[in-house]
C-alpha positions in Angstrom: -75.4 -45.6 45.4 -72.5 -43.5 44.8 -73.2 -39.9 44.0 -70.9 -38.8 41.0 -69.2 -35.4 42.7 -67.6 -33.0 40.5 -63.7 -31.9 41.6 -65.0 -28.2 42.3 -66.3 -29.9 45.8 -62.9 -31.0 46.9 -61.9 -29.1 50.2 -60.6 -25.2 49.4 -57.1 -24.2 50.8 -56.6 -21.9 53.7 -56.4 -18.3 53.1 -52.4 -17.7 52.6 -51.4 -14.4 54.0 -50.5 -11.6 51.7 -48.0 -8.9 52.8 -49.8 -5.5 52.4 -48.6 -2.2 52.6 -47.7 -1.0 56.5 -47.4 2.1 57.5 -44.3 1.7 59.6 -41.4 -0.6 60.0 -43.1 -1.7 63.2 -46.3 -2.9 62.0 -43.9 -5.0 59.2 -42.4 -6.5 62.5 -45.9 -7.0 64.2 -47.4 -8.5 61.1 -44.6 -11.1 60.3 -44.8 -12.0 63.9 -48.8 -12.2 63.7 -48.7 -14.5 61.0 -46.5 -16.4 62.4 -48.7 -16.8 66.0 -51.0 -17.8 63.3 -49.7 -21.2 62.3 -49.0 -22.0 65.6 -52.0 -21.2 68.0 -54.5 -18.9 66.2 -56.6 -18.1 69.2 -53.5 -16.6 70.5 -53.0 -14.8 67.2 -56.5 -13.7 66.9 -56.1 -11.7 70.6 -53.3 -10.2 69.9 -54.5 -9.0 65.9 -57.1 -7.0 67.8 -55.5 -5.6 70.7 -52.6 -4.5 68.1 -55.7 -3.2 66.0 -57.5 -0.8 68.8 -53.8 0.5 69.5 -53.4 1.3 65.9 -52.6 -1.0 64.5 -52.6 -0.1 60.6 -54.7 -2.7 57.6 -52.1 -5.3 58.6 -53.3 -5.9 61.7 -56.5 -6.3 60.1 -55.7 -8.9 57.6 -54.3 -10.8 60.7 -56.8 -10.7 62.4 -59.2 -12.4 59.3 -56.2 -15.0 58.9 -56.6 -15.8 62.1 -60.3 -16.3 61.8 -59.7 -18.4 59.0 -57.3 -20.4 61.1 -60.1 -21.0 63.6 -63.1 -21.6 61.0 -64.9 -18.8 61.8 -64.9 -18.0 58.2 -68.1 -15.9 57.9 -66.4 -13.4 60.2 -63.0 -13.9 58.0 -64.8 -13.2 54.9 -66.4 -10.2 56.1 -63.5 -8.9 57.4 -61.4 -9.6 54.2 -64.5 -7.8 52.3 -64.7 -4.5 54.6 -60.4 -4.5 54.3 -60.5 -4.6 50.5 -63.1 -1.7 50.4 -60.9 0.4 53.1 -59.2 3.5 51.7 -55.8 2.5 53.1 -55.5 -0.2 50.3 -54.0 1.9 48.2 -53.0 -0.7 45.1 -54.9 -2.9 43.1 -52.8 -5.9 43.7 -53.6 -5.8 47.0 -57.6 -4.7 46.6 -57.9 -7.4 44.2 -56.4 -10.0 46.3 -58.2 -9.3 49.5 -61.1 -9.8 47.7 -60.1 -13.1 46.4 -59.2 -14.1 49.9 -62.7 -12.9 50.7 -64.4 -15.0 48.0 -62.5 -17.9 49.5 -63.6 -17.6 53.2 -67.2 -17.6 51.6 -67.2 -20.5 49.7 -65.2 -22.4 53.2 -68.2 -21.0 54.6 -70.4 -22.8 52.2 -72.0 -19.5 51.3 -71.7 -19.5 47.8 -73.4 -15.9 46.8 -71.5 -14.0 49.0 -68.2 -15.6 47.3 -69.3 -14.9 44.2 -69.6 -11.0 44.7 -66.4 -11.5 46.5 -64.7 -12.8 43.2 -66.3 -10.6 41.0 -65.2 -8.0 42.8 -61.6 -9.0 42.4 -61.7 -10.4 38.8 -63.4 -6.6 38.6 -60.4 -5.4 39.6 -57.7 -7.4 38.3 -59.7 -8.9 35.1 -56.9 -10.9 33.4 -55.3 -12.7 36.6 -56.5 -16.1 36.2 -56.4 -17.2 39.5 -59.2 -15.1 40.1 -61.2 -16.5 37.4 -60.5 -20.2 38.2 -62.5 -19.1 42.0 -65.1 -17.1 40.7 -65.8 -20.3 38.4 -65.6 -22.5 41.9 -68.4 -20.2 43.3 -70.8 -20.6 40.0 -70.0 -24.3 40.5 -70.9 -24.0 44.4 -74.3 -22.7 42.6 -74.5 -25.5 40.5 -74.0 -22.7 37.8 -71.9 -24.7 35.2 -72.4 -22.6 32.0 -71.0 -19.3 34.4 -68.2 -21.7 35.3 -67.4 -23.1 32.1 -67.2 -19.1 31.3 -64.7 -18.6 33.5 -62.8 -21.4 32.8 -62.8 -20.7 29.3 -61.8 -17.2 29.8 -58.6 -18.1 32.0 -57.6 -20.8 29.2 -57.4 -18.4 26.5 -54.5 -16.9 29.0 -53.0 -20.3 29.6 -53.7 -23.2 27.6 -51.2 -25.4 29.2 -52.9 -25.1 32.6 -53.6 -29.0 33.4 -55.6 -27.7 36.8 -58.3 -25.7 35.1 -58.6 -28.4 32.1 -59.8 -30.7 34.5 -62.1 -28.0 36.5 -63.8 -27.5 32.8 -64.4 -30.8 32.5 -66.2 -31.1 35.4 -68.6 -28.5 34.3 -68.7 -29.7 30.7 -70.1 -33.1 31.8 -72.6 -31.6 34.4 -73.5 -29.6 31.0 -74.1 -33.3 29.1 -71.2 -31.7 27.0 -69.8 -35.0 27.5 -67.5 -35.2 24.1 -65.7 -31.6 25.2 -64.7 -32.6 28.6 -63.6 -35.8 27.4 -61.2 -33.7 25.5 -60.2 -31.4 28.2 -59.6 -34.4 30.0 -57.4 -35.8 26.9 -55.5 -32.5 26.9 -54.8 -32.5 30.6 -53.2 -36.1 30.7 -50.9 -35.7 28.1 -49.7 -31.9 29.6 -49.4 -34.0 32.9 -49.3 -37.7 32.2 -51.6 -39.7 35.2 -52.3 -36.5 36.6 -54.1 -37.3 40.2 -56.8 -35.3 40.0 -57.5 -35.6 36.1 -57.9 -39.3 36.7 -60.4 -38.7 39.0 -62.4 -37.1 37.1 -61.9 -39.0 34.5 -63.1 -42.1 36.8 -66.3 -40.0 37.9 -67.0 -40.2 34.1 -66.5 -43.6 33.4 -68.3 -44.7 36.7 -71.4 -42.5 35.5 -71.8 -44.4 32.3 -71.0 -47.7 34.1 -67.2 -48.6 33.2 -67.0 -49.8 37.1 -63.7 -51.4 35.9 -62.4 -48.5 34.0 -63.2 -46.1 37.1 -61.4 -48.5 39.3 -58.0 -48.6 37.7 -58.1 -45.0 37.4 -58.6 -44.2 40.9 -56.4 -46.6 42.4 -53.8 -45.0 40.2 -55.2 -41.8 41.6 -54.9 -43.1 45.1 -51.5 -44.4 45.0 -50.3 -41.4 44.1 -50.8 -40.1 47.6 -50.6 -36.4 46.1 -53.1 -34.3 48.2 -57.3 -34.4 48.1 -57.2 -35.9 44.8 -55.6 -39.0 46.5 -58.3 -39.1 49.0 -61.3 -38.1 47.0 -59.8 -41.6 45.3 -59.8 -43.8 48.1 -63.3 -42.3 49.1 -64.3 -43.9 45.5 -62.8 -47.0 45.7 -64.2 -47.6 48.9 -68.0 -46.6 48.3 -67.5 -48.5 45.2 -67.0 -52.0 46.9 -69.5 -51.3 49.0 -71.9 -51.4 46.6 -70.1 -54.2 45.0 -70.9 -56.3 48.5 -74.7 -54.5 48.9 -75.1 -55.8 45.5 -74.6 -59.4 46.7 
């Protein structure tokens, strides 16, 4: 039988690199040309990230480095990296602290490790408290930990800052019906269709939630309208559904 999956477990993005502050026009040079080496063959990048860093290389050539890692799934390594440059004196402004951290929290939960991301986010939401990007991760770590009343905190928190944000409507949702709060994430569900009328990934959801209470026909029309959208993992997590659903349409005969 089909598992009803909440849209927190769709697949994280990469870490996307940040400029930080170099210490010389050089290292802006080496960076740029680091991350760069990193979209194209991140072993390569990864190499030279280190070499540059034992030759002094400044924090860029750090952050590199963890991009790098990322690029090649070592994320454990990434993430501690990313944690040990946020605490490192030479990040000198918040922005920058904060968002290291955040990068940090995400190479934790692509590592699957989902208490380590959580300190991670604190840590940034610590430091920046009203950026709601942080706020929407450290609610996809508590949902890693199946926490959904810490996630449906968080969520709550960043909507007060932005009511109009579609994304995290459908994120609340999610936790609000793994809370049996089943009439409020209708709602946010409501709210998020009409901000962005057949919204892929609210019509997922909304699918998971008439599949769980057996509208099998209702769920259907929703995801193949999900699906033919072709926008991004919401389209897939889609065809995934369609297709475990006849499956158990044919197992059933």
């Amino acid at each position: 039988m089909m598992v009803r999956q909440a849209i927190f477990s769709t697949v994280f993005f990469l870490l996307m690199a940040s400029p930080l502050q170099a210490t010389t026009t050089d290292d802006v040079a080496d960076y740029t040309q680091c991350v760069a080496l990193v979209q194209k063959n991140p072993a390569l990048a990864e190499g030279r990230a280190r070499v540059w860093e034992n030759h002094g290389g400044d924090v860029s050539a750090v952050h590199c480095d963890a991009l790098a890692l990322t690029a090649l799934k070592r994320y454990p390594e990434a993430a501690r990296r990313l944690d040990a440059l946020a605490r490192d004196k030479r990040i000198t402004t918040s922005a920058d602290r904060a968002a290291l951290f955040d990068q940090a929290g995400n190479a934790w939960l692509l590592a699957g490790a989902g208490s380590s991301a959580l300190q991670s986010f604190a840590a940034a939401v610590a430091t920046s408290p009203n950026d709601i990007g942080y706020l929407a991760d450290r609610a996809r770590a508590h949902a890693m930990l199946k926490d959904w009343s810490g996630a449906d905190d968080d969520l709550s928190a960043a909507l007060l800052r932005d009511q109009n944000r579609a994304d995290l409507l459908v994120l609340r949702a999610s936790a609000r019906w793994s809370l049996n709060r089943k009439a409020d994430a209708a709602t946010d569900i409501l709210r998020a269709l009409e901000l962005y009328p057949d919204y892929p990934a609210a019509l997922v959801e909304r699918g998971m939630m008439k599949y769980s209470v057996g509208d099998t026909n209702g769920a259907g029309k929703d995801w193949k309208k999900a699906a033919a959208s072709g926008q991004g993992e919401a389209a897939e997590e889609a065809k995934r559904n369609l297709a475990a659903m006849g499956a158990e349409t044919k197992a059933g005969h």
